[in-house]
Backbone as CSV, one residue per row, in Angstrom:
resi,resn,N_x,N_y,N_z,CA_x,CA_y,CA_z,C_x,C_y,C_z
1,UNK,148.285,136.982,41.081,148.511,138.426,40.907,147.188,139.148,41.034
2,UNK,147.204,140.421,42.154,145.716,141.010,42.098,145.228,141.459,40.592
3,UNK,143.866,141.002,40.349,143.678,141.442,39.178,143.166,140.677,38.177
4,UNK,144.235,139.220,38.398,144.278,138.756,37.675,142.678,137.925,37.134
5,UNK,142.494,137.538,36.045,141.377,137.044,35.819,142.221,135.031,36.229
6,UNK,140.903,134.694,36.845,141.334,133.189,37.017,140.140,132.429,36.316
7,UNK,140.756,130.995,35.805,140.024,130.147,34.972,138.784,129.258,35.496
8,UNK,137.489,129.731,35.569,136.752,129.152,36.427,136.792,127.624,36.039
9,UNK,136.381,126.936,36.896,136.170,125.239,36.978,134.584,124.741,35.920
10,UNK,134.396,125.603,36.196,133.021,125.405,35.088,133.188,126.579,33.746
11,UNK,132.994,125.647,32.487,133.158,126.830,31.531,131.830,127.191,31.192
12,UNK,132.192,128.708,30.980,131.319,129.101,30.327,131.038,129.068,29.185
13,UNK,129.704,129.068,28.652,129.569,129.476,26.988,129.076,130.562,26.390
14,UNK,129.162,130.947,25.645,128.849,132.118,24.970,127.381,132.055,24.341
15,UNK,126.953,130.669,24.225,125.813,130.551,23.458,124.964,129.785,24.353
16,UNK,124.889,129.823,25.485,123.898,129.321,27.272,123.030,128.409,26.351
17,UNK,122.719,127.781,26.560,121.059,126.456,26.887,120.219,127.471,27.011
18,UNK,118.608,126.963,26.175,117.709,127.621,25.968,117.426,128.487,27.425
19,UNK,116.432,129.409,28.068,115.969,129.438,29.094,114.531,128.891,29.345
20,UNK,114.443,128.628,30.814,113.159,127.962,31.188,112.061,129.049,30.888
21,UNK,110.686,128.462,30.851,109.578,129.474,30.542,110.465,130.395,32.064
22,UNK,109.618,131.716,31.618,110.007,132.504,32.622,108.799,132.518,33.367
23,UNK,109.487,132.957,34.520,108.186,133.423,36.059,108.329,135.044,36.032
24,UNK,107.082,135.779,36.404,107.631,137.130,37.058,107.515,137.114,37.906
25,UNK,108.922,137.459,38.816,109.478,137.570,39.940,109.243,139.463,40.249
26,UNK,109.289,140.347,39.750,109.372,141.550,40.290,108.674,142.285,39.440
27,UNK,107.538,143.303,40.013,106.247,144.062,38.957,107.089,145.086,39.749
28,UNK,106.823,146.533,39.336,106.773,147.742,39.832,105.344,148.573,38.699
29,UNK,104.660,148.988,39.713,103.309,149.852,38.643,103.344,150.976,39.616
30,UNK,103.337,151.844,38.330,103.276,153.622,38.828,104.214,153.881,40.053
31,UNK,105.770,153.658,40.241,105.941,153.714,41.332,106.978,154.996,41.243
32,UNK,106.756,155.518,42.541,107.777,157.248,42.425,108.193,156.862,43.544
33,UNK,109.448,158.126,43.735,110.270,157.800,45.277,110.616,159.603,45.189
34,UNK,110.566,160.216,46.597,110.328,161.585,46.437,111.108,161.632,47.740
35,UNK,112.562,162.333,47.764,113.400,162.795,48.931,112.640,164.282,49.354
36,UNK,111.993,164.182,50.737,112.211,165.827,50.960,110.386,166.407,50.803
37,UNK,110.017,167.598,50.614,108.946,167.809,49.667,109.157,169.814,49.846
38,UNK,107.999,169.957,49.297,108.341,171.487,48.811,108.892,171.733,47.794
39,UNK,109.654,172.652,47.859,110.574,173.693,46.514,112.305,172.594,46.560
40,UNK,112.218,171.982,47.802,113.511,171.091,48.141,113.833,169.399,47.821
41,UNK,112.284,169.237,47.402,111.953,167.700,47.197,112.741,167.601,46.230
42,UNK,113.606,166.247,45.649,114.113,165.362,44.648,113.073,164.394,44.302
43,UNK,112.723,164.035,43.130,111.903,162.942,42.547,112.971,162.146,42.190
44,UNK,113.425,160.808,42.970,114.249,160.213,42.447,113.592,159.318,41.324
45,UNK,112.474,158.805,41.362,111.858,157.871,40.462,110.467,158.513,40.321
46,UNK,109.876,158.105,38.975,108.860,158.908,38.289,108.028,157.857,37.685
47,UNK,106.771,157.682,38.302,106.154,156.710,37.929,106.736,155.375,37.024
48,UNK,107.523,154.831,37.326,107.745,153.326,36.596,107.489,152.537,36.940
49,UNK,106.977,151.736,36.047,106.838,150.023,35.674,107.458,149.614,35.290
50,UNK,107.614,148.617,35.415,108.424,147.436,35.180,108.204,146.077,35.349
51,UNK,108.513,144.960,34.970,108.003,143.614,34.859,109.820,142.575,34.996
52,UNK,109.987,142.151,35.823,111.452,141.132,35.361,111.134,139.735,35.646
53,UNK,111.152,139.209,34.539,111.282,137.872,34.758,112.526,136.871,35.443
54,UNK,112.218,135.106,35.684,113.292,134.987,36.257,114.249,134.082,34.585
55,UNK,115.075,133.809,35.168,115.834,133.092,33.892,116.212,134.090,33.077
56,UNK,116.887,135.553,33.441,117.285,136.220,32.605,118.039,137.573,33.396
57,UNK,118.921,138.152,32.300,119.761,139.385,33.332,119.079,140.340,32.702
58,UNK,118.898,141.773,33.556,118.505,142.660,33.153,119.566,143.785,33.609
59,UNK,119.940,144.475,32.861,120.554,145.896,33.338,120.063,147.437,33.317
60,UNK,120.211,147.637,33.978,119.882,149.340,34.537,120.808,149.980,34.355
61,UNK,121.103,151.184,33.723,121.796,151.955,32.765,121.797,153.238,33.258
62,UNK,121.985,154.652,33.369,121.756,155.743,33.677,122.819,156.196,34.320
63,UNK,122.949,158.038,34.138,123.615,158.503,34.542,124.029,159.113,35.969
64,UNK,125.194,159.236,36.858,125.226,159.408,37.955,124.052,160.665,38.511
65,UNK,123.106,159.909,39.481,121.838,160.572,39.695,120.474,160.619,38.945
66,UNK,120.578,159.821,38.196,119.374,159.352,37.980,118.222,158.624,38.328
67,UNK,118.841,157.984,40.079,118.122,157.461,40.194,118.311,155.791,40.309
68,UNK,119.338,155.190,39.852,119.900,154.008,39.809,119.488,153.017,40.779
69,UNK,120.023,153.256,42.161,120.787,153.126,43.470,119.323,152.885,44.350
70,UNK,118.554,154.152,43.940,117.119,154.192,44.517,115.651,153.046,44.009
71,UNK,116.108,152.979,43.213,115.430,152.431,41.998,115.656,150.485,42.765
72,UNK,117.064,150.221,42.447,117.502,148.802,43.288,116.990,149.243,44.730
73,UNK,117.289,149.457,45.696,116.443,149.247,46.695,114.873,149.269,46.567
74,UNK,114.512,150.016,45.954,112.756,149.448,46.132,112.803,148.433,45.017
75,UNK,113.464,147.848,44.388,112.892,146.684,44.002,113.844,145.426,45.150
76,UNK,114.488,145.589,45.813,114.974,144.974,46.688,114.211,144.813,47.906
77,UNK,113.474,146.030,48.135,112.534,146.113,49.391,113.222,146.444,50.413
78,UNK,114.227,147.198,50.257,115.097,147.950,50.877,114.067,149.176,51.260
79,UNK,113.808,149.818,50.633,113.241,150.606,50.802,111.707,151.558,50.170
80,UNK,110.740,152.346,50.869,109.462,151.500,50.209,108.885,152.828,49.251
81,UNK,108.345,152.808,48.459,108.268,154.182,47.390,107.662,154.906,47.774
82,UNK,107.313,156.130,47.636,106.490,157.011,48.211,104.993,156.650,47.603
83,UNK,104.596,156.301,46.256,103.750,156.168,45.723,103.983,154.651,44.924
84,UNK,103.353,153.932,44.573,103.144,152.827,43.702,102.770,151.590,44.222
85,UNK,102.891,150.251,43.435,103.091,148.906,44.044,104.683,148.274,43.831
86,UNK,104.670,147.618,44.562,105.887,146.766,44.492,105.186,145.346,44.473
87,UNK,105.937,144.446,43.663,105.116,143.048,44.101,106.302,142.062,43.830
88,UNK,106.842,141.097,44.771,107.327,140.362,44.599,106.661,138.302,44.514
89,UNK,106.889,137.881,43.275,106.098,136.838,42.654,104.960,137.248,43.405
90,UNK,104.156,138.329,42.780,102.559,138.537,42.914,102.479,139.179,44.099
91,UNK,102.705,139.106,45.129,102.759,139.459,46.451,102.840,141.066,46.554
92,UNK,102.010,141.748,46.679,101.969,143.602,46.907,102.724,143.600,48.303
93,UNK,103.009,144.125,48.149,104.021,144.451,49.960,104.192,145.903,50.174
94,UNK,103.697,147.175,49.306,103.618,147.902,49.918,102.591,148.562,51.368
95,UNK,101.811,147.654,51.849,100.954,147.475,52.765,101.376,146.869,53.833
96,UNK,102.450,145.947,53.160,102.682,144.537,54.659,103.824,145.652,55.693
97,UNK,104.264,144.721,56.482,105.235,145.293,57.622,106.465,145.155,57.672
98,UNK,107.218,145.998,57.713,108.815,146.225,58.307,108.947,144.637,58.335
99,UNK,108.389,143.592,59.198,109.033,142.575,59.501,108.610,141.549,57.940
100,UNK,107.573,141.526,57.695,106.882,140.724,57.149,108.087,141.126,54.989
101,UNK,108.441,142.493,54.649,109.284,142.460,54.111,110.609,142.170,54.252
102,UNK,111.163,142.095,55.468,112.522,141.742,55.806,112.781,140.175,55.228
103,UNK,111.173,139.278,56.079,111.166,138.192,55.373,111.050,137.690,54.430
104,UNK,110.293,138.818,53.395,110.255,138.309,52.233,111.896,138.710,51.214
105,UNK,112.665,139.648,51.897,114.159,140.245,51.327,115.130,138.264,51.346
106,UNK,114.242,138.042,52.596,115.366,137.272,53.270,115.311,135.579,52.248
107,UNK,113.689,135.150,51.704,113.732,134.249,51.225,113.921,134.384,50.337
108,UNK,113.992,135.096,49.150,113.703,135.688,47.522,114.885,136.358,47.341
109,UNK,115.951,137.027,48.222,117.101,137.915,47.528,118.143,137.725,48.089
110,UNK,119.482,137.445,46.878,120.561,137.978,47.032,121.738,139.091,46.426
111,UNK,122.225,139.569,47.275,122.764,140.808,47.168,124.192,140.647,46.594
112,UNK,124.451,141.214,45.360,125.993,141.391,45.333,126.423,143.091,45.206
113,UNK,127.129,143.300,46.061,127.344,145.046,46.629,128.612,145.392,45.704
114,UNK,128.919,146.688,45.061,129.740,147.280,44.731,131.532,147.165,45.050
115,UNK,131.332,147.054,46.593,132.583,147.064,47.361,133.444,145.864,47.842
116,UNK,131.858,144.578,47.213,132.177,143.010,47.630,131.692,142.784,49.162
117,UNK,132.831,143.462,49.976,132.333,143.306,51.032,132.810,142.353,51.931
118,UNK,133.619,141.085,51.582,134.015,139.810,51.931,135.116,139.971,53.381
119,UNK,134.738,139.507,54.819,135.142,139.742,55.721,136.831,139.306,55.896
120,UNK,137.556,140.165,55.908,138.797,140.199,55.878,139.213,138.927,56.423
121,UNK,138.732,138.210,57.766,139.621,137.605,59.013,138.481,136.344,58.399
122,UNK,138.029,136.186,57.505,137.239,134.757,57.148,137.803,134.368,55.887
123,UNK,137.440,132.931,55.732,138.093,132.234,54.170,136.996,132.837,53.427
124,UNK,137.444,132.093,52.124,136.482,131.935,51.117,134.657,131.367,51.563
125,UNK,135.625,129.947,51.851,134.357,129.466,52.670,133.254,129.701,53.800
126,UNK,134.128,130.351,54.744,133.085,131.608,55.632,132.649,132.088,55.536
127,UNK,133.215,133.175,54.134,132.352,133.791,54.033,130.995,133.970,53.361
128,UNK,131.567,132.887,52.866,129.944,132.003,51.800,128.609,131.443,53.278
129,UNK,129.267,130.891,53.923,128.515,130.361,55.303,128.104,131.703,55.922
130,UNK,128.423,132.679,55.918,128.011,133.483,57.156,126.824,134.018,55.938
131,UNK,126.624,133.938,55.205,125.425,134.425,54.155,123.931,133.518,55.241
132,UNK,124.503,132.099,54.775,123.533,131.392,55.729,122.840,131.706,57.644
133,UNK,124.102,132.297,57.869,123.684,132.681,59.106,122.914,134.253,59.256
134,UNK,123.052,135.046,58.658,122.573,136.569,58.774,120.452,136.040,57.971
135,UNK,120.839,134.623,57.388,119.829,134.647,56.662,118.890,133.771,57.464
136,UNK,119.362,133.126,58.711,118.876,132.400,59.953,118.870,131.262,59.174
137,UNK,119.687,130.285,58.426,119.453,129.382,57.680,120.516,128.435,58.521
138,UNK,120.164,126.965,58.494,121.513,126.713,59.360,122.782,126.166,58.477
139,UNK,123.632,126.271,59.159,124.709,126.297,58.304,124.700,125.071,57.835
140,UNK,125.186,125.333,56.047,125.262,124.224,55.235,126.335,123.990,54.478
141,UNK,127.812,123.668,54.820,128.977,123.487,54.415,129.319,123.010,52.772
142,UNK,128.527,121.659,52.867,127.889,120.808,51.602,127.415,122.035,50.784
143,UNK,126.328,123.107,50.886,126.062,123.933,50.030,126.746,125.178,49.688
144,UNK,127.393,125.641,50.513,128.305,127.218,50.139,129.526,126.105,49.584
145,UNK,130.164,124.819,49.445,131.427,124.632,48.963,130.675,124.145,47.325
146,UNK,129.485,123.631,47.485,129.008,123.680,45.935,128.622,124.944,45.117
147,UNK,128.209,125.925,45.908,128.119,127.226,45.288,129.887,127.899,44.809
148,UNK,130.264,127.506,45.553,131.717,127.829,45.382,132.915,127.371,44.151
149,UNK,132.074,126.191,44.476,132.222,125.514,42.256,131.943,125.442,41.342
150,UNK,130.348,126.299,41.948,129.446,126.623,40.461,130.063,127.625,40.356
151,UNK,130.548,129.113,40.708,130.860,130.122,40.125,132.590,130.035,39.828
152,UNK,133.216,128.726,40.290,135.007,128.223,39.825,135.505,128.644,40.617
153,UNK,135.761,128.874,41.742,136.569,129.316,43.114,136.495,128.148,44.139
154,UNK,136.382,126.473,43.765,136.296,125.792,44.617,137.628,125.814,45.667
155,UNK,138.741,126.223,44.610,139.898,126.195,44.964,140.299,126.947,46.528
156,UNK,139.208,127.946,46.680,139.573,129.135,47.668,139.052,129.138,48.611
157,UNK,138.324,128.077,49.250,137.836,128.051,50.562,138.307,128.095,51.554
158,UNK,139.644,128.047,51.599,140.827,128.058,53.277,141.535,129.328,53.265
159,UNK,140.952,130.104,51.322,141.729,131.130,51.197,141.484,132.768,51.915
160,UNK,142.085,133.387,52.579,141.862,134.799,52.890,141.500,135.624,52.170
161,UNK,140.571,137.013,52.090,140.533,137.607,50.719,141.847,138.046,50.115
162,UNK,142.561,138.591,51.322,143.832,139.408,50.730,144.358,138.351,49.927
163,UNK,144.521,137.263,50.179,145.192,136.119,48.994,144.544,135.626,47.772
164,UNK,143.294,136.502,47.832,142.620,136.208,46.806,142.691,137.396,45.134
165,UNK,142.614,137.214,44.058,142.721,138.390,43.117,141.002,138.957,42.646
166,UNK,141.262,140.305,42.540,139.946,141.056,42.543,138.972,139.807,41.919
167,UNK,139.224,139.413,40.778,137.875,138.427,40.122,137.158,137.538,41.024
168,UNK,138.150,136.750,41.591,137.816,135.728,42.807,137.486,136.270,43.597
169,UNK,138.245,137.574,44.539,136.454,137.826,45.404,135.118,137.829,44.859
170,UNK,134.961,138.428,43.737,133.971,138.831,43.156,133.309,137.687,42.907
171,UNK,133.977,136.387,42.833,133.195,135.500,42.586,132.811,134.494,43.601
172,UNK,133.237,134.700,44.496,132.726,134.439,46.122,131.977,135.347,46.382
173,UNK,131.788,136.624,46.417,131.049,136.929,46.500,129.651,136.687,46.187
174,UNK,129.760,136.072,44.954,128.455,135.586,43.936,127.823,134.506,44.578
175,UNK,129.007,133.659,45.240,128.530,132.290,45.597,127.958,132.988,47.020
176,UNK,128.254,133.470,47.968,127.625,133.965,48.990,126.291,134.696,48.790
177,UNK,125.943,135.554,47.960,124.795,135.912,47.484,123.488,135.017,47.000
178,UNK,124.227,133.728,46.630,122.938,133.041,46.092,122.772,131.956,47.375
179,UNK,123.211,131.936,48.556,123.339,131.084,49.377,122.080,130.881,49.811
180,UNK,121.694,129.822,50.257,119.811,129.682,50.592,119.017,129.798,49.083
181,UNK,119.140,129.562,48.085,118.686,129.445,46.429,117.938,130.609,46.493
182,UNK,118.258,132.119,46.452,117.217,132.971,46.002,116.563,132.821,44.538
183,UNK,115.750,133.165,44.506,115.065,133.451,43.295,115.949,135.133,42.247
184,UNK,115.503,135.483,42.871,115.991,137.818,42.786,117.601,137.739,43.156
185,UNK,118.270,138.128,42.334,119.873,138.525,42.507,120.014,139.764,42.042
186,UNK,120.275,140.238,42.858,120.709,142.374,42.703,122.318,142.883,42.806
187,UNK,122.735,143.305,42.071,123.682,143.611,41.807,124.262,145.021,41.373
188,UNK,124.616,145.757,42.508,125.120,147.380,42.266,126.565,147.735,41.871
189,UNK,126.272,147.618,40.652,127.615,148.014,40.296,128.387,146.962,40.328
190,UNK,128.697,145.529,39.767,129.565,144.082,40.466,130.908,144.142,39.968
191,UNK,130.981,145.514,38.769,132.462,145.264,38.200,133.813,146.513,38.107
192,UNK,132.362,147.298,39.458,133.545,148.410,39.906,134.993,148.582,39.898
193,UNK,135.054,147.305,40.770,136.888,147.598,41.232,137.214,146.592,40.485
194,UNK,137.091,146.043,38.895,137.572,144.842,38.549,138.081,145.402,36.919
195,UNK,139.029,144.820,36.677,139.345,145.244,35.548,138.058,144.704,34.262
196,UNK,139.151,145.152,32.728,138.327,144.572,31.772,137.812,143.438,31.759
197,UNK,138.943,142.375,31.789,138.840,140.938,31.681,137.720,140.751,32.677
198,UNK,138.212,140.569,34.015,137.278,140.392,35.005,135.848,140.872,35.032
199,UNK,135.673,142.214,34.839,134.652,142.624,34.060,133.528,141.589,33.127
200,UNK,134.105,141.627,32.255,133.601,140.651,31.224,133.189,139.767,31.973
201,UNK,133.987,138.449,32.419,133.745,136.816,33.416,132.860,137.346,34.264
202,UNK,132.522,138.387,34.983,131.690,138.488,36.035,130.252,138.271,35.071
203,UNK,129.824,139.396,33.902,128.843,139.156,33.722,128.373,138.243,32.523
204,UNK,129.728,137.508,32.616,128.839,136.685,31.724,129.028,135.172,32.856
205,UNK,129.087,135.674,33.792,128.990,134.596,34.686,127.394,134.740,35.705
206,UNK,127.439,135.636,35.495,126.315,136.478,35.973,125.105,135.992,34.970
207,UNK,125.249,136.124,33.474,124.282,135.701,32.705,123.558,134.032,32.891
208,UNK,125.130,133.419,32.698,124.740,131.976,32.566,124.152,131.471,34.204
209,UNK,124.130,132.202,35.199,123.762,131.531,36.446,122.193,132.047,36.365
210,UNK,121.902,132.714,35.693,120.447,133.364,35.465,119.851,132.071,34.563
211,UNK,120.455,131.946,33.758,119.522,130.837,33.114,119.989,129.663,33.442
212,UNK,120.629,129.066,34.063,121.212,127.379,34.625,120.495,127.425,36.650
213,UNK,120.027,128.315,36.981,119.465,128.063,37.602,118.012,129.408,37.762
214,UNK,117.576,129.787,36.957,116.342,130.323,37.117,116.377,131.892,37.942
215,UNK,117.113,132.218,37.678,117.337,133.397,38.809,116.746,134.583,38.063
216,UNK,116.074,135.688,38.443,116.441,136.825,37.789,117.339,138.025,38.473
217,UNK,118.077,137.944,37.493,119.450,138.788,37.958,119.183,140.330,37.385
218,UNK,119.544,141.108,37.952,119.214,142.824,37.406,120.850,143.614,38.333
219,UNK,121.144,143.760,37.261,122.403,144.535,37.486,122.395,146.337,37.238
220,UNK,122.785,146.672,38.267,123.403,148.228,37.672,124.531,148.405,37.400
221,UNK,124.663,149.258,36.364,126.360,149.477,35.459,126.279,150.846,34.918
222,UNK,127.404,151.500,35.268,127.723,152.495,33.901,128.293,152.116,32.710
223,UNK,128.739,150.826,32.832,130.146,150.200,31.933,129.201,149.938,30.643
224,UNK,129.106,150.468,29.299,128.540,150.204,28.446,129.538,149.293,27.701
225,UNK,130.455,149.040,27.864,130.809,147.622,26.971,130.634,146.471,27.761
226,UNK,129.566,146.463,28.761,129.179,145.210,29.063,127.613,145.304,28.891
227,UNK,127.135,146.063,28.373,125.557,145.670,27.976,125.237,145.011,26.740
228,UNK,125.993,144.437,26.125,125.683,143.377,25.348,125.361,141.826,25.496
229,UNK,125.729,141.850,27.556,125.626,140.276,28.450,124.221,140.739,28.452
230,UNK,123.966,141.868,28.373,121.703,141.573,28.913,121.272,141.453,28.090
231,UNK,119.755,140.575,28.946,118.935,140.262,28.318,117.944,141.376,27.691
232,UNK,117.851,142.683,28.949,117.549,143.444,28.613,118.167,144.744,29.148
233,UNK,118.239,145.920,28.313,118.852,147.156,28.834,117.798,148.523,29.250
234,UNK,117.981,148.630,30.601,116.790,149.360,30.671,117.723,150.568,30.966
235,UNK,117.179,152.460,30.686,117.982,152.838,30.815,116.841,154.263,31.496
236,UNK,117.463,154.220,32.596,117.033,155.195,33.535,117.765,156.704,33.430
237,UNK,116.917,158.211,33.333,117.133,159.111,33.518,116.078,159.903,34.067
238,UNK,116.572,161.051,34.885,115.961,162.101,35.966,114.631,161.167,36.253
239,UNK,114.972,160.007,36.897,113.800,159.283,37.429,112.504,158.461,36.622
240,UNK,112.970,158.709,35.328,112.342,157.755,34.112,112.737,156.591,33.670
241,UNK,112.332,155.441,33.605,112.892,154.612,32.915,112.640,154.477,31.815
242,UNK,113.716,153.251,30.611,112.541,153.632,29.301,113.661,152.149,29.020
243,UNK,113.063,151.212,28.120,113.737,150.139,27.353,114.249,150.157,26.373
């Protein structure tokens, strides 16, 4: 039934295994992002820092226009600030090149998008594989059907999305995102179109893959009855952040 929450193959716990020392994976110092300029300019972001380690979820909080949306792409390297550093594990990249960040998006991040995204006319399993291919990685069957059991959807690899219920995309989705072992997992919005239940399993599925394999995960949400899965709640307004 769409909707429905399904019983992943791996349980979760409520009380995760210690986490590993942490690494920092993502600095931001003094960084602003400025649409426009004049009397017309938007300051989407206002000098922030920030520090995220890996082995832990972080959430981003704030109200529609604050800045959210803008904020995940430059720490994604999506896109580059008007002013500051960006550094991914140490690495400044606001200097390097168009290509030279693409590559660094490409070894260090995966993306889980708002809308999912999961190609209609592909399985489960495709669409976990075509992660590998956009990422020039060669295809590794053995690895998207084990990603596919770490997040409990082993079941759905021959499956279509339409035959699939909102949670289970969402959780193929997950497994497609971490395809090629990123380090950085970004996540806009992951429990949009998903109910309560589902809701919930996403991020606390989301939590425990942060610390069982080292990831740092940073989610954006409006949903305040799920900020009790972070590790930390950061909460962004008119381009400020604050903890």
């Amino acid at each position: 039934m769409p909707g429905a929450l399904t019983q992943p193959q791996t349980k979760l716990s409520l009380h995760p295994a210690p986490r590993p020392a942490c690494e920092t994976a993502l600095e931001l110092a003094n960084v602003s992002k400025t649409y426009g300029s004049g009397a017309g300019a938007v300051h989407a972001l206002r000098g922030v820092d920030l520090h995220i380690g890996t082995g832990s979820l972080s959430l981003i909080a704030g109200p529609s226009g604050s800045g959210k949306s803008t904020l995940l792409s430059v720490l994604g390297c999506l896109m580059q600030p008007s002013a500051g550093s960006v550094r991914v594990f140490g690495e400044a990249l606001e200097k390097r090149s168009e290509s030279h960040r693409s590559s660094v998006r490409r070894v260090n991040f995966g993306f889980v998008f708002q809308g999912i995204h999961l190609l209609p006319a592909l399985t489960g399993l495709e669409n976990v594989l075509l992660a590998g291919e956009i990422k020039g990685l060669s295809a590794s069957e053995e690895q998207a059907r084990s990603l596919m059991a770490r997040v409990g959807v082993a079941e759905l690899h021959d499956r279509l999305p339409k035959d699939m219920s909102g949670g289970q995309r969402q959780r193929v989705a997950i497994a497609r995102a971490l395809f090629g072992k990123p380090r950085i997992l970004l996540a806009d919005e992951p429990t949009a179109a998903l109910d309560r239940r589902n809701a919930a399993a996403t991020l606390e599925l989301l939590r425990e893959l942060s610390r069982s394999l080292d990831v740092a995960v940073i989610v954006v949400s409006h949903d305040r009855s799920l900020f009790h899965y972070a590790d930390r709640l950061l909460e962004l307004e008119d381009g400020r952040l604050k903890e």
